[in-house]
One Martini backbone bead per residue (centre of mass of N, CA, C, O) as a GRO file, in nm:
protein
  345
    1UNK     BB    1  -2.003   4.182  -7.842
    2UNK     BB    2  -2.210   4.064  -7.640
    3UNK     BB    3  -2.536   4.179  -7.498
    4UNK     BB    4  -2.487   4.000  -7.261
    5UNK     BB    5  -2.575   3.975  -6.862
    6UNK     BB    6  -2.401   3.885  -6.564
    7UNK     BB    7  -2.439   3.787  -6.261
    8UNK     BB    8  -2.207   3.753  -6.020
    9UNK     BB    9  -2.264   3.609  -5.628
   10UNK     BB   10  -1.952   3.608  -5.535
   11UNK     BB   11  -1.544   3.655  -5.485
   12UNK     BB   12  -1.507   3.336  -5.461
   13UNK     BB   13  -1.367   3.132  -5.694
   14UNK     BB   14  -1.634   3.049  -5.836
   15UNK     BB   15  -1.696   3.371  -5.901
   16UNK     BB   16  -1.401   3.404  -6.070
   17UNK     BB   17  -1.470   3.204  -6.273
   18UNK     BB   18  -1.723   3.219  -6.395
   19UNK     BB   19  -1.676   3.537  -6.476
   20UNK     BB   20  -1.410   3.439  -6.671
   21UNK     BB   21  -1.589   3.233  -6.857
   22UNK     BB   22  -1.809   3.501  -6.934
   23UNK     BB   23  -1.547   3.701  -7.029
   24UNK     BB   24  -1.436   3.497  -7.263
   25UNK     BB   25  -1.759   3.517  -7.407
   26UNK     BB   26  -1.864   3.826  -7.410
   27UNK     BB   27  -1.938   3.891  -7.125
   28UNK     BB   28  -2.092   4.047  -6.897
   29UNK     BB   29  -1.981   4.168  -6.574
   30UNK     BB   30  -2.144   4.138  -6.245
   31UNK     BB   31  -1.961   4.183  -5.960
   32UNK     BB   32  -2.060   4.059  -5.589
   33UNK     BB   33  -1.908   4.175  -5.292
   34UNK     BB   34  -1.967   4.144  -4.913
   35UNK     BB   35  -1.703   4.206  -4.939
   36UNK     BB   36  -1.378   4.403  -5.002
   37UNK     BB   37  -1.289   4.135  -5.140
   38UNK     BB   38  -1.135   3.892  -5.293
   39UNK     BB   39  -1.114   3.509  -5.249
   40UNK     BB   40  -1.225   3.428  -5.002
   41UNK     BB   41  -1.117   3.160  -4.811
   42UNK     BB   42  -0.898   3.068  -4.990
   43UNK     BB   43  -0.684   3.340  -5.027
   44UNK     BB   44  -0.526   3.208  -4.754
   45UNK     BB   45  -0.405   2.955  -4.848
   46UNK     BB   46  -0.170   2.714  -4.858
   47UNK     BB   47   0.101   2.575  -5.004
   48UNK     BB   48   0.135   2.211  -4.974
   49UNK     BB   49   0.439   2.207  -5.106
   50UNK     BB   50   0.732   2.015  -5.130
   51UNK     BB   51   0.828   1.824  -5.378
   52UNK     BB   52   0.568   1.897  -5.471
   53UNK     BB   53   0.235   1.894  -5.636
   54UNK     BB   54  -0.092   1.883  -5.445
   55UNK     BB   55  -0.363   2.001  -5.575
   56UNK     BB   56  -0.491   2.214  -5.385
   57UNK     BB   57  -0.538   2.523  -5.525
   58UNK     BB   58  -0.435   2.811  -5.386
   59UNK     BB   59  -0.259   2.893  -5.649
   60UNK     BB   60  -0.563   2.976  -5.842
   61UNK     BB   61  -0.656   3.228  -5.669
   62UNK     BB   62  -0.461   3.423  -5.766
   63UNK     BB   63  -0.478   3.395  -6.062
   64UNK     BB   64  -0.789   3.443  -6.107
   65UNK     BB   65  -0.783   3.713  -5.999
   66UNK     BB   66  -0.634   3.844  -6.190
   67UNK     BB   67  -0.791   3.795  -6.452
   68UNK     BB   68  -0.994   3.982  -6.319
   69UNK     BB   69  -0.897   4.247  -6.288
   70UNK     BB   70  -0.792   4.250  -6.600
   71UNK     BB   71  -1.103   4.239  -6.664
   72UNK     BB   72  -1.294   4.446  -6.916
   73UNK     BB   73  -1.602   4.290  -6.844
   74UNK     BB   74  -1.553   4.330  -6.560
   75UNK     BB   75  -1.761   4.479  -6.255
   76UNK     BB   76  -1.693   4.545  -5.990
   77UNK     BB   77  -1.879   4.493  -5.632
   78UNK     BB   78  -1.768   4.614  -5.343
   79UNK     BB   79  -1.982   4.581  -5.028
   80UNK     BB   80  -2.211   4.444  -5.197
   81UNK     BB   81  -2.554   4.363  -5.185
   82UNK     BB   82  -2.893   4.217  -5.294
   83UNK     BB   83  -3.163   4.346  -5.208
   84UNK     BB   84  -3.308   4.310  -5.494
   85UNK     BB   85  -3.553   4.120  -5.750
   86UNK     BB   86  -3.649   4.125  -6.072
   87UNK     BB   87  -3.847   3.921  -6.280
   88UNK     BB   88  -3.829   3.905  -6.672
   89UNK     BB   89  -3.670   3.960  -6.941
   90UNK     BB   90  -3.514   4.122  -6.695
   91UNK     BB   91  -3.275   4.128  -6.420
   92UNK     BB   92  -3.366   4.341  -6.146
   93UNK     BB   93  -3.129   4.469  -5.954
   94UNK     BB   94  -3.028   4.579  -5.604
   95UNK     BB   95  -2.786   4.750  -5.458
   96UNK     BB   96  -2.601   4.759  -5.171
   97UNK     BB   97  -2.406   4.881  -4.879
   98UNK     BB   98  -2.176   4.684  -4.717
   99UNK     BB   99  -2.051   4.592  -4.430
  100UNK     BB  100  -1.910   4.472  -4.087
  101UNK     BB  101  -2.165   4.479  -3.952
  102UNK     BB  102  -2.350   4.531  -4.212
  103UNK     BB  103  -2.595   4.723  -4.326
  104UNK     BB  104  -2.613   5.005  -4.519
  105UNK     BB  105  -2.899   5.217  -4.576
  106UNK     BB  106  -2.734   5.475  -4.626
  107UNK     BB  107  -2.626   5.394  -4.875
  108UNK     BB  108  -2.565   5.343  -5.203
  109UNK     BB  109  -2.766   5.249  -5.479
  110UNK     BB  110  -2.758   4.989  -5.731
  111UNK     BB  111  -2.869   4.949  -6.055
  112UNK     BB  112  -2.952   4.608  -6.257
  113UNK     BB  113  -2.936   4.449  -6.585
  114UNK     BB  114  -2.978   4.146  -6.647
  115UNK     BB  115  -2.992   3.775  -6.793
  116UNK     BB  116  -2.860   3.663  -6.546
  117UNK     BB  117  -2.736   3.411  -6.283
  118UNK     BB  118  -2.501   3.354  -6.007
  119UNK     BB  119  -2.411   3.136  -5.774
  120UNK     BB  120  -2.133   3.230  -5.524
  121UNK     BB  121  -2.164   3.223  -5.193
  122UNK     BB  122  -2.093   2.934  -5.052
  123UNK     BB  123  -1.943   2.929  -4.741
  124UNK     BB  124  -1.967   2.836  -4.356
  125UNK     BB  125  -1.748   2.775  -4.127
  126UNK     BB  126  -1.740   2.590  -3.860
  127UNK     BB  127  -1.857   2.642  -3.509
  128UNK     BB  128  -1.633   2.516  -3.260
  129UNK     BB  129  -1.830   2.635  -3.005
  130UNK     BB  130  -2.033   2.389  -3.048
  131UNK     BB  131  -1.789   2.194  -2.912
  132UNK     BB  132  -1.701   2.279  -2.588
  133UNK     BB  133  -1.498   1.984  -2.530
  134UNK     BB  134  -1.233   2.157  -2.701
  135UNK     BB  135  -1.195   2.502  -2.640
  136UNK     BB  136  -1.254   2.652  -2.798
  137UNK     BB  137  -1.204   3.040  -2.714
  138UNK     BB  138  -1.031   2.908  -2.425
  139UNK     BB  139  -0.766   2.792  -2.566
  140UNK     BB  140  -0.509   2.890  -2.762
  141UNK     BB  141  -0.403   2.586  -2.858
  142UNK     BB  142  -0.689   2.590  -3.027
  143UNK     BB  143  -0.765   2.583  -3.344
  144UNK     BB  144  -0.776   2.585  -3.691
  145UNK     BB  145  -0.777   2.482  -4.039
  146UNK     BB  146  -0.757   2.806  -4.115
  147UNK     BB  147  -0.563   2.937  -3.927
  148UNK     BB  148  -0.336   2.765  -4.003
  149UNK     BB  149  -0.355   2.871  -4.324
  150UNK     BB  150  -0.254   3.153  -4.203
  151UNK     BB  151   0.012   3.060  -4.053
  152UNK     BB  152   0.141   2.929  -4.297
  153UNK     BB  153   0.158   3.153  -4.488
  154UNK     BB  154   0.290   3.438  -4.331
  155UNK     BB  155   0.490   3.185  -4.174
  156UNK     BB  156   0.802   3.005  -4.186
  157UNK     BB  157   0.638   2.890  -3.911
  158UNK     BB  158   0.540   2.729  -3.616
  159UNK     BB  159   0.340   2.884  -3.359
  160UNK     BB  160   0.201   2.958  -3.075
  161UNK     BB  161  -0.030   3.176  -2.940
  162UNK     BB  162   0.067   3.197  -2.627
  163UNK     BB  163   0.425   3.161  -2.719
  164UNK     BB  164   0.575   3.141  -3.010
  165UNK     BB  165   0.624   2.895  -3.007
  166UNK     BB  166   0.734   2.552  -3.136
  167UNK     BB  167   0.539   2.253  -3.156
  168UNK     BB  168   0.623   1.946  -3.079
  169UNK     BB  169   0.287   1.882  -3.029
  170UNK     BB  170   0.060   1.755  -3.300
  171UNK     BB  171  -0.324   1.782  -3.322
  172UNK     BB  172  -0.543   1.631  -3.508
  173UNK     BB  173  -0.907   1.706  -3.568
  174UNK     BB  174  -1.150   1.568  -3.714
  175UNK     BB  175  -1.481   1.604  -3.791
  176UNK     BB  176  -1.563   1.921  -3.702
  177UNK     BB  177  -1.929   1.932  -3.794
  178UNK     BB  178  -1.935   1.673  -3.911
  179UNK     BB  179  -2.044   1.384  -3.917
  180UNK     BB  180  -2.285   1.493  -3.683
  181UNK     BB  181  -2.589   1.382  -3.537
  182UNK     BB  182  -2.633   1.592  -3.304
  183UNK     BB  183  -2.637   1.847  -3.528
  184UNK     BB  184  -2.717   1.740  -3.842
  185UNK     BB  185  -2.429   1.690  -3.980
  186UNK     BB  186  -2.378   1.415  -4.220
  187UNK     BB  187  -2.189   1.510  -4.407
  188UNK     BB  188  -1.953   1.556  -4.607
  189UNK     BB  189  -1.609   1.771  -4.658
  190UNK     BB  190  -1.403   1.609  -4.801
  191UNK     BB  191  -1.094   1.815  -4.762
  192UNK     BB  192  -1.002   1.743  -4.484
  193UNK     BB  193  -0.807   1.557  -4.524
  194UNK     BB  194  -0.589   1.626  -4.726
  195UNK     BB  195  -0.546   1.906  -4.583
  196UNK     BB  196  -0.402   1.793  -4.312
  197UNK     BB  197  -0.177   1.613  -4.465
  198UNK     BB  198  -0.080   1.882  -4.599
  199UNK     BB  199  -0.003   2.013  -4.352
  200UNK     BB  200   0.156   1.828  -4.203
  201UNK     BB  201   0.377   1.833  -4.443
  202UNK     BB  202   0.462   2.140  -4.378
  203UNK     BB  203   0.552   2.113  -4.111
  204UNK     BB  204   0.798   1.868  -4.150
  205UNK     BB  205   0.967   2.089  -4.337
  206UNK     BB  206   1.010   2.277  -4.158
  207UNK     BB  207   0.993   2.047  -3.863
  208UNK     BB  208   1.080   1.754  -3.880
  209UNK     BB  209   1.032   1.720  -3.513
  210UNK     BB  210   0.729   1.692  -3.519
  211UNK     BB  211   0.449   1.531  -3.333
  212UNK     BB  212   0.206   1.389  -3.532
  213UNK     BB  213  -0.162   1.349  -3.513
  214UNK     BB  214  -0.445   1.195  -3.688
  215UNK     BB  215  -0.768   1.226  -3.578
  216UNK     BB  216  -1.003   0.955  -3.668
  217UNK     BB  217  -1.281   0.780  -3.866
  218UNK     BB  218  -1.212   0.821  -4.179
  219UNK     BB  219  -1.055   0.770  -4.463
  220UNK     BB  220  -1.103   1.008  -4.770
  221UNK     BB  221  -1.098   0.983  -5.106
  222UNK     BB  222  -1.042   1.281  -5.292
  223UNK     BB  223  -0.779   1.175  -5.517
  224UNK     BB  224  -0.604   1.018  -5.758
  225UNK     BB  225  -0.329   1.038  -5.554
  226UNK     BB  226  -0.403   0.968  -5.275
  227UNK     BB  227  -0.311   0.708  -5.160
  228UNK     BB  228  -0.006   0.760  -5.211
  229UNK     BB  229  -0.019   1.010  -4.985
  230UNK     BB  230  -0.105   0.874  -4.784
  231UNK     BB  231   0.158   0.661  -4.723
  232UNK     BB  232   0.347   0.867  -4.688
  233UNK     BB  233   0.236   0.982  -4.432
  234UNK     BB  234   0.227   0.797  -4.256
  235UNK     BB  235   0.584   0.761  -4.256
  236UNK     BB  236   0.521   1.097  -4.042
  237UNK     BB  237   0.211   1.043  -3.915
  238UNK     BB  238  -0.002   0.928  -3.631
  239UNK     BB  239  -0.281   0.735  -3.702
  240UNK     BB  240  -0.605   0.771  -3.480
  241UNK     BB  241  -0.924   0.612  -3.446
  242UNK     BB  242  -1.024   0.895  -3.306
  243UNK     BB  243  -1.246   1.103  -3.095
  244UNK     BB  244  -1.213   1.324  -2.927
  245UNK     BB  245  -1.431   1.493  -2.659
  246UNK     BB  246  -1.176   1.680  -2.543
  247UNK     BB  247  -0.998   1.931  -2.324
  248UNK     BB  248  -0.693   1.993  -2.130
  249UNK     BB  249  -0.550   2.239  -1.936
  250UNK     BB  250  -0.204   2.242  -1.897
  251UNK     BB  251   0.065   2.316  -1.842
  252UNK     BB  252   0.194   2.533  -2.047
  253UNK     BB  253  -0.011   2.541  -2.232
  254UNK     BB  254  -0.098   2.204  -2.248
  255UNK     BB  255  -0.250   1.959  -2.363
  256UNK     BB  256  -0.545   1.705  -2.297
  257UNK     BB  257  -0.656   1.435  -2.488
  258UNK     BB  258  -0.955   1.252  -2.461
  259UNK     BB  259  -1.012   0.899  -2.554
  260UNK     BB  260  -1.019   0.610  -2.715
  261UNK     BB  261  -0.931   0.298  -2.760
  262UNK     BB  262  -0.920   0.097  -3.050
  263UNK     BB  263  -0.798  -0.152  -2.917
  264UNK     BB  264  -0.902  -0.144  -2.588
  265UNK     BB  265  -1.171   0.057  -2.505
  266UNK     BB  266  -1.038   0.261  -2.318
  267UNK     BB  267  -0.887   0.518  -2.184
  268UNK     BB  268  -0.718   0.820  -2.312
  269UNK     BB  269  -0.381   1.038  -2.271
  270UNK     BB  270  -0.295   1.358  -2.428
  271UNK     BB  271  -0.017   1.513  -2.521
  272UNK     BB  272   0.024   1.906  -2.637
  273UNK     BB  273   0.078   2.190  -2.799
  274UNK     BB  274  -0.112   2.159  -3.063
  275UNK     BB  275  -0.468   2.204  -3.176
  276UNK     BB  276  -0.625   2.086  -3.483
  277UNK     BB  277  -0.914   2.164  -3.644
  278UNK     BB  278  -1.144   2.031  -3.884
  279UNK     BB  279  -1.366   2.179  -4.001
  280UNK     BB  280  -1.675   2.211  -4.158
  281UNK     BB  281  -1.925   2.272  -4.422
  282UNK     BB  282  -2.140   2.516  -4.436
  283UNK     BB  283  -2.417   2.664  -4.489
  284UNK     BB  284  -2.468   2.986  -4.536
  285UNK     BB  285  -2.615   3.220  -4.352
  286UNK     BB  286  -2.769   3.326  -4.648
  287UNK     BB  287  -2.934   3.122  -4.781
  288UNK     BB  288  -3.228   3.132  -4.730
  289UNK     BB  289  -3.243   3.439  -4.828
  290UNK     BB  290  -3.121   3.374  -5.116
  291UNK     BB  291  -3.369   3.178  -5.196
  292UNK     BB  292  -3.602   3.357  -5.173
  293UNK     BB  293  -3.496   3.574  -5.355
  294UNK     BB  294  -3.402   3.410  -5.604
  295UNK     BB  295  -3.596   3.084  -5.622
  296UNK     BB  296  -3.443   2.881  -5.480
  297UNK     BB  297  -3.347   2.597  -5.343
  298UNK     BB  298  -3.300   2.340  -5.115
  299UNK     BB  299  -3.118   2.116  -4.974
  300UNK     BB  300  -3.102   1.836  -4.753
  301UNK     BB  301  -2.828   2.043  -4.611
  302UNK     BB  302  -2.884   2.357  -4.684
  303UNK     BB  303  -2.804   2.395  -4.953
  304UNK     BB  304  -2.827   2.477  -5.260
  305UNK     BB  305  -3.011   2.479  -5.542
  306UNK     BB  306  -3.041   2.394  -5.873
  307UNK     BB  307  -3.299   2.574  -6.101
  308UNK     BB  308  -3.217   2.765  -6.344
  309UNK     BB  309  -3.409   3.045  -6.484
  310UNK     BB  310  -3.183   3.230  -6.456
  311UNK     BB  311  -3.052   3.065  -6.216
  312UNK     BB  312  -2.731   2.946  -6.083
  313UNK     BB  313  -2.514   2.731  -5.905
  314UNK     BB  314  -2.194   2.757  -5.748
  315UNK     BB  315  -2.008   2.513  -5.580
  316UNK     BB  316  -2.024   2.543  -5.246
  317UNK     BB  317  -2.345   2.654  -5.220
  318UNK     BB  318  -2.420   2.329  -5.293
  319UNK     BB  319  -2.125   2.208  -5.159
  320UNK     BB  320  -1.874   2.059  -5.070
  321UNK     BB  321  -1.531   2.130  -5.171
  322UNK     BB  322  -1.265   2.165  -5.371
  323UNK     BB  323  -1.125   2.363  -5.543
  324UNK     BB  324  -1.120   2.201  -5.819
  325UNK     BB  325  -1.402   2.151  -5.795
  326UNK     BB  326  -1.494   2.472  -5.791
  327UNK     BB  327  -1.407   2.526  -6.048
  328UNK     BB  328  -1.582   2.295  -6.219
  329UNK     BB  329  -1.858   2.363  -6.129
  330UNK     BB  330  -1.830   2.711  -6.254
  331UNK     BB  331  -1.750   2.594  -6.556
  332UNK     BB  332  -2.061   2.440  -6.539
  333UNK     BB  333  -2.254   2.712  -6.521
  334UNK     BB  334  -2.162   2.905  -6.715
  335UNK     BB  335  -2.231   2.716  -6.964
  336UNK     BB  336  -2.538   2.685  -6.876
  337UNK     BB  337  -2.605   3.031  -6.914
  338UNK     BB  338  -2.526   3.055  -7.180
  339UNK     BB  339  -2.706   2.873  -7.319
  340UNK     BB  340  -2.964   3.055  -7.190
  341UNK     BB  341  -2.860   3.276  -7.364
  342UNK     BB  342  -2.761   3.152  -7.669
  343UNK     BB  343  -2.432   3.177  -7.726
  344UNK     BB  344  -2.436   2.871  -7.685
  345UNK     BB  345  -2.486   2.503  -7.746
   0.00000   0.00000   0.00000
């Protein structure tokens, strides 16, 4: 066994690869999770499969929790935060225990010494009530597309939150929160378009006669087979290049979405029965924190950026991508830390 260790700060899918790609090569991991669970926000996510294998990759989150857990060369530390740390020969870091409300100063706290770190914190999902003519957290059946996939996961079908019935219409709103210039969030989150259109296929398959609708304003071609898959769903799915501005609730807690037509340039509206939010990634709540702390950069998005000298950033933490992405991303990470261990050349 090498005699080199590893922190990798961070328990969802980037945090989970880097891990198990350096306890492959006898590399210690010190695996440390702010929250009490692994898994991220992937953990929730459903697959996507009707006919095939869509690569969404949320069964993959699933495997490689296995792997960290069956691997005894990986030490989990759940609900602990990295209070300090210390650049030496060796990187002296402090853990402390965190909750559901934030740091618990009066917890044990656990020092660690290790020769490289990881950085796999992820992101943190676009607060929907910042675009307050949406009706996020003020209407029952406005939810989010993390919302849907934990939705969709759970229950045999869609029903709506206000009355358990499932909704006859069905509408996507792409790019809440991306590519939106008034918020300065300028970035595509690149998994949204692919998501919904994955999601809006799970919906059709449980309930044929769904009518769904799905507002964007371009779509982006995010992988290999996306074309083909783009075509399919296009023949199940009305796709209406405008994005609403509003939403009124109607009878029946019943949505009406106000757009332009892009064709007449008219305003027009529609009802609904339940409103999907395509949210988009943006970086950590503590990445600035984290930035500081560990003395790596924040790039142009505010997501953190690669910086090198024994700490290495993986996956989502510097920037969107699909579970895919951050799986090569994070063993691309491993790679490099190794590397700098001198473990591999």
């Amino acid at each position: 066994m090498s005699n080199k260790s590893v922190m990798v700060v961070g328990g969802g899918i980037a945090g989970l690869t880097a891990a198990w790609e350096l306890a492959r090569q006898n590399i210690r991991v010190e695996l440390v999770e702010k929250r009490s669970f692994l898994g991220g926000h992937s953990i929730g996510f459903t697959c996507k499969a009707v006919d095939e294998c869509r690569q969404c990759g949320a069964c993959s989150v699933e495997l490689m929790l296995a792997n960290v857990i069956n691997q005894p060369l990986i030490n989990i530390h759940l609900s602990c935060e990295v209070k300090s740390i210390n650049r030496g020969k060796t990187i002296q870091a402090v853990l402390r225990k965190s909750s559901a409300k934030g740091i618990d100063d009066h917890g044990a706290e656990k020092e660690l010494k290790v020769d490289a770190v990881v950085l796999a914190t992820g992101f943190s999902p676009f607060d929907p009530e910042l675009k307050p003519g949406l009706g996020y957290g003020r209407k029952k059946n406005v939810i989010t597309s993390m919302e849907l996939e934990n939705l969709l996961r759970k229950n045999s079908g869609l029903t709506r939150p206000s009355d358990g019935k499932a909704p006859e219409r069905v509408a996507f709103i792409q790019c809440v929160g991306s590519r939106d210039q008034h918020l300065g969030n300028l970035w595509c989150s690149q998994v949204c378009c692919t998501y919904a259109m994955g999601m809006a296929s799970v919906i059709k398959h449980k309930k044929e006669d769904t009518d769904i609708s799905i507002f964007y304003m371009d779509i982006q071609n995010s992988a290999r087979e996306f074309p083909i898959f783009h075509e399919k769903v296009k023949n199940e799915v009305k796709f209406k290049r405008a994005i609403p501005v509003d939403i009124y609730q109607i009878d029946n807690d019943r949505l009406s979405l106000g757009y332009m037509s892009e064709k007449t340039g008219l305003p027009m509206h529609e009802k609904f029965d339940l409103v999907v939010l395509s949210i988009g990634m943006m970086p950590g709540t503590d990445t600035v924190a984290i930035s500081e702390k560990f003395a790596v950069d924040i790039n142009e998005f505010g997501f953190l950026a690669d910086s090198g000298r024994g700490v290495f950033v993986a996956g989502t933490a510097k920037g969107p991508g699909s579970i895919f992405d951050t799986i090569a991303d994070s063993e691309k990470a491993a790679l490099e830390a190794m590397q700098y261990l001198g473990v591999i050349k």
